[in-house]
Each structure stands twice: as C-alpha cells, then as structure tokens.
N, C-alpha and C positions, 0 to 999 in steps of 0.2 A: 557692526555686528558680524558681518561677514568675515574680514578680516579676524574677527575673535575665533569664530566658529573653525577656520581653515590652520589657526595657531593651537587651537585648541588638538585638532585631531592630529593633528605633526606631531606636539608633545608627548600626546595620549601613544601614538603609534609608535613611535621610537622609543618610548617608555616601556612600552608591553607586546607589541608584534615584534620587534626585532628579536627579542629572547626567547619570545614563543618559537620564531620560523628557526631561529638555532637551534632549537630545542626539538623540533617536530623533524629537522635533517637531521640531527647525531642518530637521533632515534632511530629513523629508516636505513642509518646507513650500520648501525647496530647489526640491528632487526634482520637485513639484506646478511649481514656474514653468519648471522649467528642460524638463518632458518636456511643455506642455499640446500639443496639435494643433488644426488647425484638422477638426471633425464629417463624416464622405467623405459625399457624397451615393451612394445607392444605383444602383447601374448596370442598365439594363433586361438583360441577364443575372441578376442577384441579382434582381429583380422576378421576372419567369419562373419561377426557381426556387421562390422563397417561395411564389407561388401553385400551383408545381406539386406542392409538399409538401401545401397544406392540404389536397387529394384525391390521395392517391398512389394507384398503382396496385401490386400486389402486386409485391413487388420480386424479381428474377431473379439467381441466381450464377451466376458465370463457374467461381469456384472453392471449396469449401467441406467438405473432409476433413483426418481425423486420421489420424495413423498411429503406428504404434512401431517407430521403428530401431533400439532398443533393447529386446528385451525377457527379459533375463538380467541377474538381481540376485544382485550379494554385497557382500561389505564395503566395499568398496572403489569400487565400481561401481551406483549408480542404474539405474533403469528408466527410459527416455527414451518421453514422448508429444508428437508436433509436432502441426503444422495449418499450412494456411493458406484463406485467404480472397478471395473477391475481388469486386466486383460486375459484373453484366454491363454491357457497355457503353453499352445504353439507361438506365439507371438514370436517374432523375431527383432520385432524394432520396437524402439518408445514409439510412444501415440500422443501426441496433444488433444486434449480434450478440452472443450468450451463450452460454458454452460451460460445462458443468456435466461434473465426473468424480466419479463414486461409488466411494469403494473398501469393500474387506472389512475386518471388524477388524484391529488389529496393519498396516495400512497409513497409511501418509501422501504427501501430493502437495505440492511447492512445486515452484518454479521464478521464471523470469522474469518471466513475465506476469500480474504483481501477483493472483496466486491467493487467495480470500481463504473462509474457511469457512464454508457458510450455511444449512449442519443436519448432523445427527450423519452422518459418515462423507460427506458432500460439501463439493467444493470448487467455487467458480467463477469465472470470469473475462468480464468484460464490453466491448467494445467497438464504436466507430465509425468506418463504413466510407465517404468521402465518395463522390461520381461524378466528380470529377476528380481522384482519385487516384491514378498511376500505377503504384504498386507493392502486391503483394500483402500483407494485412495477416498475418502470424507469428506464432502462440506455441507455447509450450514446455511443459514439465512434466517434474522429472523424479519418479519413483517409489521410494516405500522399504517395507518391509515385515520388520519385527520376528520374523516365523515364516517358516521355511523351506516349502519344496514349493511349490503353484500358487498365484498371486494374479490376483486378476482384477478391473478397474479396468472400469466402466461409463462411457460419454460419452452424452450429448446436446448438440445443436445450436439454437438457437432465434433467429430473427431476425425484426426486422420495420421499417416506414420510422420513421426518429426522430418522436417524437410519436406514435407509432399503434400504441400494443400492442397494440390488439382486431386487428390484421390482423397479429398473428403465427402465421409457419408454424413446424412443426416437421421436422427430418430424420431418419430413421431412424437408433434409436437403434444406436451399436458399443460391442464389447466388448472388451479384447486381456487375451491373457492372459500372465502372465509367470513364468521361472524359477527361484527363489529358492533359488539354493544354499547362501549365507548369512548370519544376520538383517545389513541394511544400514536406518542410520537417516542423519537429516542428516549428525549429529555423527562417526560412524563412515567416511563420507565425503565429511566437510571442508564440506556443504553450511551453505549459512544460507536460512531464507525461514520462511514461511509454512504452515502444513499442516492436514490434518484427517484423525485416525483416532478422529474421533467427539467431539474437542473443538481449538480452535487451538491450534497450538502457533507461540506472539510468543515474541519476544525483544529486548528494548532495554534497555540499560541509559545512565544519565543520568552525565556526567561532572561532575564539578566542577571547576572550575580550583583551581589548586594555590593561588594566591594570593591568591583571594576566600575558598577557605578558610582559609589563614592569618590574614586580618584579619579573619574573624569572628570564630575563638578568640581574639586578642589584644582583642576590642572584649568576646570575654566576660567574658574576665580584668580587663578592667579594671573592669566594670561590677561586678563581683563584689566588687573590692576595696574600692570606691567602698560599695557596699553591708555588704558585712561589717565592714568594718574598725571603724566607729563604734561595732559592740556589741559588739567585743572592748577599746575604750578605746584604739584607736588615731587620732592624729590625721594621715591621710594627707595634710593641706598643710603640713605642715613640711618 
C-alpha cells in the first residue's frame, strides 16, 4: 500500500505540479517585465518625516475611546464593543496603537478587526495610525458568553510612535459590563471569527476541487492495477 500511495503521488505530481510550477514562473516572469517602474526619489517632505520619526516626540490623540452600544446578550444577539481613534493634528509620526479586551470565563470576543488571541481569556487587536490620515481609524468587537447573568469584558489602550516602544503610554484601563439573558456563542448567532475564552477558537477548512480529486483516485486505480495485477497472474497489456 505504501508503495501504491508513493506511485500514486509521483503520477499525480508530474501530472499536474509540473505544468502548474511552469505555469506559476512564465507568469512571474511576465508579471516581473510587464509591472517594473522606474525607483521615486525621496521628496524633502518624506525627508522631514523620516528624520522626524528618529526622535519623536511623545505623540498626542485627538481621539481614542471604547464604548458598548450594545451591551445586552442572547441568542440571537451579540454584545457590541466599538472604538475609534484618531491622532492629533501635530503628529509627526505614525503611532501603533493596541487594544487588548479581557474577558471572564465561558466568554469570547471576535469581530472585524482581525482580533487575534494572546493569553488565556485575552484578545488583541493592533494597528497604524499615519499624520496624514484623514479619517478616524474603527474597530469593532462583538461579544458572546456561554453563562447567563453579568459578564464583564476589561479593555486597555496602548500606543506609541512606530519604532519606539520604550515611549509607550498607556490609557486608563475601562471595563463595560453586559446582560446575559441567554448563553449566545458565535454559532448560535450566525457569527464567524476569531475568539478567546481562554484558548482560540479558528476555523478553516480546506476545499478540494472535485476534479483534482477525481484524477487522483483514477491515477490510484490505476497504479494499483499496474501493481497488483502481475502477482495475481494477470497480464494487463493484452
């Protein structure tokens, strides 16, 4: 079986990866002539900036709260945490901003804004804020919780100039508390993402196409017959 298994994937791959991996180099190598540009020279604006980055000065928001417009859970219905963000308008450098939500056990948080788990019962979300940005930066979160009565989801805030961790501040941490009248998890309502009530909860699953899978089993089948046939005393070229 082994031996079938190893003839099988040799057939299958010189079948179908070798035209692909030809197919995937013309393409780049296309791609390569047809997108080259001529290298921008740096503008004394982008000058400015870059040296105004190597010393920033501790950076200032314009805007920078959470809130819950939602904070009544059932089946059907999530717990909603927003935000937005903004920088003040002196700003001279991007800013990373970090937002971290803690929940209690038997809760979980996903949402939009690629929430991702980064110790038992927290979740975080990371991003960059430029100085000429003109619109405030959003996210989301909605909330679930597996046991009824109070649930209580902790946030902090944490920002600093891109490149300069050591001159991160922090903002006082909030806490919102929500109603849980009955257990609501993704699946209960209709959510999909990301979560942590104390480990991630992923989900992907991988498709095959129908017809790559048909010509493997027809290239097993045949390797098998190729194989067996000869020590049952069959001669399969007649």
């Amino acid at each position: 079986m082994v031996t079938v298994l190893v003839l099988s994937l040799v057939l299958v791959g010189s079948t179908i990866g070798f035209p692909l991996a030809a197919g995937v180099a013309s393409a780049q190598e296309t791609n390569t002539t047809a997108t080259a540009t001529p290298t921008s020279t740096p503008t004394a604006s982008d000058t400015t900036t870059a040296a105004a980055c190597e010393d920033p000065s501790l950076p200032q928001m314009d805007a920078a709260r959470l809130y819950a417009p939602v904070q009544q859970i059932e089946a059907g219905q999530p717990g909603r945490i927003e935000g937005g963000f903004d920088l003040d308008n002196q700003a001279e450098c991007p800013v990373v901003v970090e937002v971290r939500l803690m929940v209690q056990s038997g809760m979980s948080i996903s949402g939009g804004s690629d929430w991702g788990s980064t110790a038992a019962g927290m979740v975080s979300t990371e991003f960059t804020i430029t100085p000429d940005g003109s619109d405030t930066e959003d996210i989301a979160a909605n909330v679930y919780s597996r046991n009824t009565g109070e649930a209580r989801v902790d946030a902090e805030i944490e920002y600093w100039p891109e490149g300069h961790p050591e001159m991160s501040q922090n903002l006082d941490s909030q806490r919102f508390y929500f109603d849980v009248t009955e257990p609501a998890t993704e699946t209960t309502t209709g959510g999909t993402g990301g979560g942590s009530d104390g480990s991630s909860i992923l989900s992907g699953l991988s498709n095959l196409d129908s017809e790559i899978l048909l010509f493997f089993l027809a290239a097993l089948a045949i390797v098998g017959m190729m194989y067996i046939a000869p020590k049952l005393g069959f001669d399969i070229s007649k």
